[in-house]
C-alpha positions as CSV (number, residue, x, y, z in Angstrom):
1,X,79.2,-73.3,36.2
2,X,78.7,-71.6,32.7
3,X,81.3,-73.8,31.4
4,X,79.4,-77.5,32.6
5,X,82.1,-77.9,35.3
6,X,80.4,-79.3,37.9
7,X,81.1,-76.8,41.4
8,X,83.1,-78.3,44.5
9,X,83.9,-75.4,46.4
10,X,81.8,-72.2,45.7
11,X,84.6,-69.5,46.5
12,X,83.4,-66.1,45.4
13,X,87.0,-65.1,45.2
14,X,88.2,-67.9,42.9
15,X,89.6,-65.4,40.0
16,X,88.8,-62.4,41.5
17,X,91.6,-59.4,42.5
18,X,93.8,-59.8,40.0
19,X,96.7,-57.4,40.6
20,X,99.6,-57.0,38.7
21,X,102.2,-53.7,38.2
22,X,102.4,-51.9,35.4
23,X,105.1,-49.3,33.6
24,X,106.0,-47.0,31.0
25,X,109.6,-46.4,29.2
26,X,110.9,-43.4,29.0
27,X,114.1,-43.3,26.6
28,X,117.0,-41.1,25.6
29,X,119.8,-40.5,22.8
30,X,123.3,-41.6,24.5
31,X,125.9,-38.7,23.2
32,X,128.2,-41.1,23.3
33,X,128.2,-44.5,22.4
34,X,129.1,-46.3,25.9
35,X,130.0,-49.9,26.7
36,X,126.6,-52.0,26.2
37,X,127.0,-51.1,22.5
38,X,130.8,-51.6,22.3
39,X,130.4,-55.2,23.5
40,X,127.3,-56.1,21.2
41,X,129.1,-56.4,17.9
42,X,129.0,-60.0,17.0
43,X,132.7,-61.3,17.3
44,X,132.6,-59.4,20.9
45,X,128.9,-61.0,21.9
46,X,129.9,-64.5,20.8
47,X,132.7,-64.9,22.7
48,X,131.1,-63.1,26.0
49,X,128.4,-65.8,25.6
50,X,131.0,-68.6,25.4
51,X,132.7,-66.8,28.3
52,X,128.9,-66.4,30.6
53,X,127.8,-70.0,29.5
54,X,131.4,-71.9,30.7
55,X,132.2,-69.6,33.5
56,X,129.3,-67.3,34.7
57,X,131.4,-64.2,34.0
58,X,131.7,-61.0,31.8
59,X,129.3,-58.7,29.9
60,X,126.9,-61.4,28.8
61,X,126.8,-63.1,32.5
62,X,124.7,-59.4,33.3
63,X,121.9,-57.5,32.2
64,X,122.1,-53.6,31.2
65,X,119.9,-52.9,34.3
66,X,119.9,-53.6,37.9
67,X,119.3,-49.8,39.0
68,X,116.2,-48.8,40.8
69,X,114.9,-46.9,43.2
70,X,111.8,-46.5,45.0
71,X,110.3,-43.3,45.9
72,X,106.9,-41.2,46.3
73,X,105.5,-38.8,43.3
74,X,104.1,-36.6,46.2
75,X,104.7,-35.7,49.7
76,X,101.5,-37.0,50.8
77,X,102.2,-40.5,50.0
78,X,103.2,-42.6,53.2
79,X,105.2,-44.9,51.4
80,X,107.1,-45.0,47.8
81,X,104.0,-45.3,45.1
82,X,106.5,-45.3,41.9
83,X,109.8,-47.9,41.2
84,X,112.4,-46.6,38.9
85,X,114.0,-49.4,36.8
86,X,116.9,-48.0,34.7
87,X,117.9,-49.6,31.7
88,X,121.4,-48.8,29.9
89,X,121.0,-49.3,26.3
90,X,118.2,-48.6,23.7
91,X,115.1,-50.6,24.8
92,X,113.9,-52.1,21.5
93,X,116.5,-51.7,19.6
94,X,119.8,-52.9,20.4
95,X,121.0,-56.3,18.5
96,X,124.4,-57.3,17.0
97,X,126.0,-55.5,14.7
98,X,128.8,-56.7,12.6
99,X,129.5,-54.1,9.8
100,X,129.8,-53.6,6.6
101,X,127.1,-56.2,6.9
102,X,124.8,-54.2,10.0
103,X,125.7,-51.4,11.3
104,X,125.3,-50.4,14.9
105,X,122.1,-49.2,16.6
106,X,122.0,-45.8,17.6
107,X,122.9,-46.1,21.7
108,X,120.7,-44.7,24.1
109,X,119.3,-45.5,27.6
110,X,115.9,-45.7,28.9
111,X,113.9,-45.8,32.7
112,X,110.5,-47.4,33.4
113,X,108.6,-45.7,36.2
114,X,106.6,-48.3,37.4
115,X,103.0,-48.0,39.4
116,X,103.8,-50.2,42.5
117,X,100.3,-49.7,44.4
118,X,97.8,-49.9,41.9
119,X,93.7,-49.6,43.2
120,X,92.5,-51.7,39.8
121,X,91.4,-55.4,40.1
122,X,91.6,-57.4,36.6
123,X,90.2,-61.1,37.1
124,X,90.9,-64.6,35.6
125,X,88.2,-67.0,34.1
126,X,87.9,-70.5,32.0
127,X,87.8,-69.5,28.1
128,X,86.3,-73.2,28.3
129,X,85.5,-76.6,29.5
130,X,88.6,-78.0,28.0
131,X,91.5,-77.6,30.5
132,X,94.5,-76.6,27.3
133,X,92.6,-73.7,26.3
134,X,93.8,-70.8,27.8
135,X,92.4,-68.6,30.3
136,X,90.8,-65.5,29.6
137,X,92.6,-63.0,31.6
138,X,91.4,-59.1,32.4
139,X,94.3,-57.0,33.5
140,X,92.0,-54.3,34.0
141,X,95.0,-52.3,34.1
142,X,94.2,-48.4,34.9
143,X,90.4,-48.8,35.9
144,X,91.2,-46.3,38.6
145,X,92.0,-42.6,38.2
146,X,94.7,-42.3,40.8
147,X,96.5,-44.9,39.2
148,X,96.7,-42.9,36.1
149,X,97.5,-40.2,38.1
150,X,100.3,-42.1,40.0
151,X,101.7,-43.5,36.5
152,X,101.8,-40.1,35.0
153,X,103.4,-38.6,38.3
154,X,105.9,-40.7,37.7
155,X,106.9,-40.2,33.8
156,X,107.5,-36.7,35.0
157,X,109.7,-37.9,37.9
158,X,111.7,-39.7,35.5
159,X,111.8,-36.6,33.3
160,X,112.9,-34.9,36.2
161,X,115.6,-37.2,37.2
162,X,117.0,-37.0,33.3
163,X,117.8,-32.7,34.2
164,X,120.0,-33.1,36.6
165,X,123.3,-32.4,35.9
166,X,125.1,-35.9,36.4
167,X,123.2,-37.2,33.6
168,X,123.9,-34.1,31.3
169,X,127.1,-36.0,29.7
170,X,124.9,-38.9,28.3
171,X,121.3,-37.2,27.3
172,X,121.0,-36.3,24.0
173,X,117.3,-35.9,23.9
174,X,114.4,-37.6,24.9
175,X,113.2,-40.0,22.0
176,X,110.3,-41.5,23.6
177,X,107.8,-40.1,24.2
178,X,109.6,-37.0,22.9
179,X,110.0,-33.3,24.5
180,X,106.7,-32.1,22.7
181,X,104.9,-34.8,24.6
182,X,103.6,-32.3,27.9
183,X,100.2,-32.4,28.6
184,X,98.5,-35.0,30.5
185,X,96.4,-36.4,27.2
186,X,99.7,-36.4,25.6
187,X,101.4,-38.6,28.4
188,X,98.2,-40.6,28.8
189,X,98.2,-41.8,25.0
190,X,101.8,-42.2,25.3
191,X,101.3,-45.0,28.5
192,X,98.1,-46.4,26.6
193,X,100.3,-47.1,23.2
194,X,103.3,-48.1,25.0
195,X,102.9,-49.4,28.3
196,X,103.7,-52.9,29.7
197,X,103.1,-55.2,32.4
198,X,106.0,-55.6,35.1
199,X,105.3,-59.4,35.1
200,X,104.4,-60.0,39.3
201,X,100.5,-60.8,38.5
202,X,99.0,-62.3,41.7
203,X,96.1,-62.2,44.3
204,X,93.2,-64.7,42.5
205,X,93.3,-67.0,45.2
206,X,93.8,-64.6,48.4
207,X,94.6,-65.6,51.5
208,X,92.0,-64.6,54.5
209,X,89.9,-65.0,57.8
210,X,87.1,-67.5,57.6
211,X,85.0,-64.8,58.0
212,X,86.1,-63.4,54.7
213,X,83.8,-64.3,52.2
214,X,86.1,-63.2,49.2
215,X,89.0,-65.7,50.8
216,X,90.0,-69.0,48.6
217,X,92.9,-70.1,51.0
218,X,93.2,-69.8,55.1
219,X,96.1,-68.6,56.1
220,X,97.9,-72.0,56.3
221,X,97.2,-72.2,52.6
222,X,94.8,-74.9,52.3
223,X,92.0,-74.3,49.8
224,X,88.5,-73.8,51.6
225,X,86.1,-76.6,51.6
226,X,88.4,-79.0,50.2
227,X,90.5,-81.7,51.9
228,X,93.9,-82.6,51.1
229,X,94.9,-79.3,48.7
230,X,96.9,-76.3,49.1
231,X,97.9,-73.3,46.6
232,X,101.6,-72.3,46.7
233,X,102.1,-69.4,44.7
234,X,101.9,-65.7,44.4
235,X,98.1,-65.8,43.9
236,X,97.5,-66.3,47.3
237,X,98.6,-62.9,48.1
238,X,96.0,-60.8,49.0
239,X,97.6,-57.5,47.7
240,X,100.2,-56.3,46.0
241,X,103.5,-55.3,47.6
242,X,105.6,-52.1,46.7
243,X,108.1,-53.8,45.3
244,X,109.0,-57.3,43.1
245,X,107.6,-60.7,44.2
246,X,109.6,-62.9,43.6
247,X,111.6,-63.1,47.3
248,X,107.5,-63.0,48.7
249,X,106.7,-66.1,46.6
250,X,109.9,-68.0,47.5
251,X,109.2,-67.2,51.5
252,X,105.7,-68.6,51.1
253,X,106.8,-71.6,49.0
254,X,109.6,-72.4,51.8
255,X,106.5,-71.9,54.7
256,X,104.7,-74.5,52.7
């Protein structure tokens, strides 16, 4: 190779198909300061942790999260294209607060649509001959216009989700991206500035038929044109699913 690696196995796919899902936040004011603020002041947050670490219980034993859903930004999709993860307090900002000394953050809630079925394929490749160095890795994130499409679809859906009139006692204005932010080259500066990766990255060693020529591992795993080695992980997946991995990689580390 380019590197001075000598080649064993000559797998076009090595690195290739990188897949990953990506999202946007989309935040609000709280009216009313609820209970993820309440139990972030310091003497409350200290003891909580005391109380997760020893038993497993209470407010710091969770996350403000655990809400989704899973649903299509247009009736022509077949299956759900967008995730909805809901977050209950202020994305960036919430810390402890003990005053005088800091005061409070300002409470709000946020939700991430998230592009579950994206078309773009980012790779992975050796920065170098020397095995610490790190990878150079291409997201590639958005290559495609239908998954900008998809990703803006769903800032909208979340926008529309924010109207309806259970969550009128707790929005008090949209702080990020902001109400002025309508058009499509608004929104699509918005997810280029702020968007982030929903860390399930996989697919650079797919799985396939022997006939596939872009196929590192056969479908028992083991890596082609090599004895004695299998990969075990969620790069052997040859697409993404429409949802998180982490129950896919467990069910093909236990088939292993």
């Amino acid at each position: 190779g380019r590197h001075g690696i000598a080649v064993k196995a000559p797998l076009k796919g090595v690195g290739k198909n990188l897949q990953d899902h990506i999202s946007v936040t989309v935040a609000w004011r709280r009216k009313e300061p609820g209970p993820f603020r309440k139990n972030m002041r310091l003497d409350r947050i200290l003891w909580s942790l005391g109380n997760a670490y020893f038993f497993g219980k209470g407010f710091a034993a969770d996350l403000p999260g655990g809400l989704m859903a899973f649903l299509k930004t247009g009736a022509e999709a077949a299956v759900p294209d967008t995730q909805l993860i809901f977050v209950a307090g202020p994305f960036m900002t919430a810390a402890p607060y003990l005053p005088p000394f800091r005061q409070p953050f300002e409470d709000g809630f946020g939700c991430r649509p998230v592009l579950l079925r994206p078309e773009s394929r980012g790779t992975v490749s050796l920065g170098s001959s020397d095995p610490q160095a790190p990878a150079r890795i291409r997201q590639n994130f958005l290559a495609a216009e239908k998954d900008w499409r998809t990703l803006r679809a769903g800032v909208r859906l979340v926008r529309d989700v924010a109207r309806q009139k259970a969550l009128a006692p707790f929005a008090d204005g949209e702080v990020g991206p902001g109400a002025d932010c309508t058009s499509d080259a608004d929104i699509d500066a918005y997810i280029r500035a702020t968007a982030i990766t929903v860390h399930h990255p996989l697919g650079t060693c797919r799985m396939g038929a022997e006939r596939d020529e872009t196929a590192v591992v056969d479908p028992e795993l083991k890596l082609r044109g090599v004895d004695g080695l299998r990969v075990v992980d969620a790069s052997v997946m040859p697409d993404l699913i429409g949802g998180n991995i982490n129950a896919c990689v467990i069910m093909i580390a236990e088939k292993a």
